[in-house]
C-alpha positions as CSV (number, residue, x, y, z in Angstrom):
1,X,-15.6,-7.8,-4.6
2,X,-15.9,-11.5,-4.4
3,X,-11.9,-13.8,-4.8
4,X,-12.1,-16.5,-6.9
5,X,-8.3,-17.9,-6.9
6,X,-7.6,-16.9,-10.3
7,X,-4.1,-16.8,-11.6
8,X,-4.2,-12.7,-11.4
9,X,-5.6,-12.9,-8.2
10,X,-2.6,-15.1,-7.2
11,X,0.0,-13.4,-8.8
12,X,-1.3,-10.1,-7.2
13,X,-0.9,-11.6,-3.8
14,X,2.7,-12.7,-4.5
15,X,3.3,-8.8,-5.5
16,X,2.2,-7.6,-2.4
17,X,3.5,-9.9,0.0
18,X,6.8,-8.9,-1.4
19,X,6.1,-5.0,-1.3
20,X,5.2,-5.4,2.1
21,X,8.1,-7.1,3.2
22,X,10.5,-4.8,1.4
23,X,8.5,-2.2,2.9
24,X,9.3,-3.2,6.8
25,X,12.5,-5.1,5.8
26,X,14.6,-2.9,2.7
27,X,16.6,-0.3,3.8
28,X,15.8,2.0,0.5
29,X,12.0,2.3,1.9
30,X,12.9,3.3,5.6
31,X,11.9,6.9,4.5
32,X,8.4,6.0,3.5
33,X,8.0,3.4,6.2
34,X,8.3,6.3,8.5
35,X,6.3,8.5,6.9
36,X,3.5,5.6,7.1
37,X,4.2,5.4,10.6
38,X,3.8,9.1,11.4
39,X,0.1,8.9,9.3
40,X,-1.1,6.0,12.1
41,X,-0.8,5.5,15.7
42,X,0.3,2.1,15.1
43,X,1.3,0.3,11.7
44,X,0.3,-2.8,11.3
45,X,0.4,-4.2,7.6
46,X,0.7,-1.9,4.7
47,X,0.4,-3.0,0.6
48,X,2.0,-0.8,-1.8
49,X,-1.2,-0.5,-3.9
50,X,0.8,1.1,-6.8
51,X,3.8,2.4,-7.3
52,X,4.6,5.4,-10.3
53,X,8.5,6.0,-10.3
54,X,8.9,9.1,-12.1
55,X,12.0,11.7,-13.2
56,X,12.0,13.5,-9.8
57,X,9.2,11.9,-7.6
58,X,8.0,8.7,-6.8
59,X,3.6,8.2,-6.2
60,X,2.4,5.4,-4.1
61,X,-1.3,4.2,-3.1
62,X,-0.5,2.2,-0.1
63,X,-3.3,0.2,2.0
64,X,-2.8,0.5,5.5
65,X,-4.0,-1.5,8.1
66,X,-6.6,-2.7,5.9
67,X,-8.8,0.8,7.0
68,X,-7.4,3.7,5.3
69,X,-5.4,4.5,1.7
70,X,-2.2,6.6,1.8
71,X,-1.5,8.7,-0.8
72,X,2.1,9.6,-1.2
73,X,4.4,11.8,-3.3
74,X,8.1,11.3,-2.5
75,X,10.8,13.6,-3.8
76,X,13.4,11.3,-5.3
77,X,16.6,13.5,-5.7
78,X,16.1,16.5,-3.0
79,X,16.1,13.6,0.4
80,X,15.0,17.0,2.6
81,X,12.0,18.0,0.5
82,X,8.9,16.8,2.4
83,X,6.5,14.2,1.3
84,X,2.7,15.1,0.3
85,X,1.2,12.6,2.0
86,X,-3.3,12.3,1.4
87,X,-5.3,9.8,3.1
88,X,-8.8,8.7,2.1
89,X,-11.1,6.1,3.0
90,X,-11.4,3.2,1.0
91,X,-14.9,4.0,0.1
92,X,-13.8,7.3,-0.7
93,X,-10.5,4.9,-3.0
94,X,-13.2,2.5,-4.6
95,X,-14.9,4.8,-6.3
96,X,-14.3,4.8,-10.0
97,X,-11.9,2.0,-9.5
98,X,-10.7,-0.5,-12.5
99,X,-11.1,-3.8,-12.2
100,X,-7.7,-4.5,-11.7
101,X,-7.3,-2.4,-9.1
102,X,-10.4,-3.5,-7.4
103,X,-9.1,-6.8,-8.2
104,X,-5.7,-6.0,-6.2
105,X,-7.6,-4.0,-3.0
106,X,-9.7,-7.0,-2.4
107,X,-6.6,-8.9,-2.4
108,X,-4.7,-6.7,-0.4
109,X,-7.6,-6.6,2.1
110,X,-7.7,-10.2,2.5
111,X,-3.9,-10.3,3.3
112,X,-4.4,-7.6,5.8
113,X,-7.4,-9.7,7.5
114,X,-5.3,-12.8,7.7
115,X,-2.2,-10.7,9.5
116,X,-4.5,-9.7,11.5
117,X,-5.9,-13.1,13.0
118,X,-2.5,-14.5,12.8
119,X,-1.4,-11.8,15.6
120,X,-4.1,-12.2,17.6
């Protein structure tokens, strides 16, 4: 999918610049920082896609290192429960995908591709 600068797109991008700072920099997501860590030799940039808080779990659909989708189901109240973790490809992720959330890969993507020149 093709950006076009649109206000969504923008206000997508400020979303997940802040989820991934929060996600290298807030204490309350060291747990799932580490379990991102554990899916990928080395973690370079990770988007929280979307994020479901429910009664007694929380889902995410993070993008990591702009090759590979983590799936993740944390426990929220029982902290030694372990997570279910699924990765997929993001062909395998784009399929059947809403707008929106095409919308919010591509962006993703994008800010993943620019981390990446900026480190090199």
């Amino acid at each position: 999918m093709k950006l076009i600068g649109s206000k969504t797109e923008k206000e997508i991008r400020e979303q997940l610049i802040v989820s991934n700072k929060s996600l290298f920099e807030d204490k309350d997501r060291l747990k799932l920082l580490n379990i991102l860590r554990q899916c990928v030799s080395v973690l370079e940039t990770a988007y929280i896609l979307n994020w479901i808080p429910e009664q007694e779990e929380d889902f995410y659909t993070i993008l990591i290192n702009n090759s590979l989708i983590a799936n993740i189901e944390l426990n929220r109240h029982d902290k030694e429960a372990l997570p279910k973790i699924n990765l997929i490809s993001l062909a395998q992720y784009k399929l059947g995908l809403s707008k929106i959330n095409q919308i919010k890969l591509a962006v993703a993507m994008e800010l993943a591709k620019e981390y990446s020149k900026k480190s090199e």
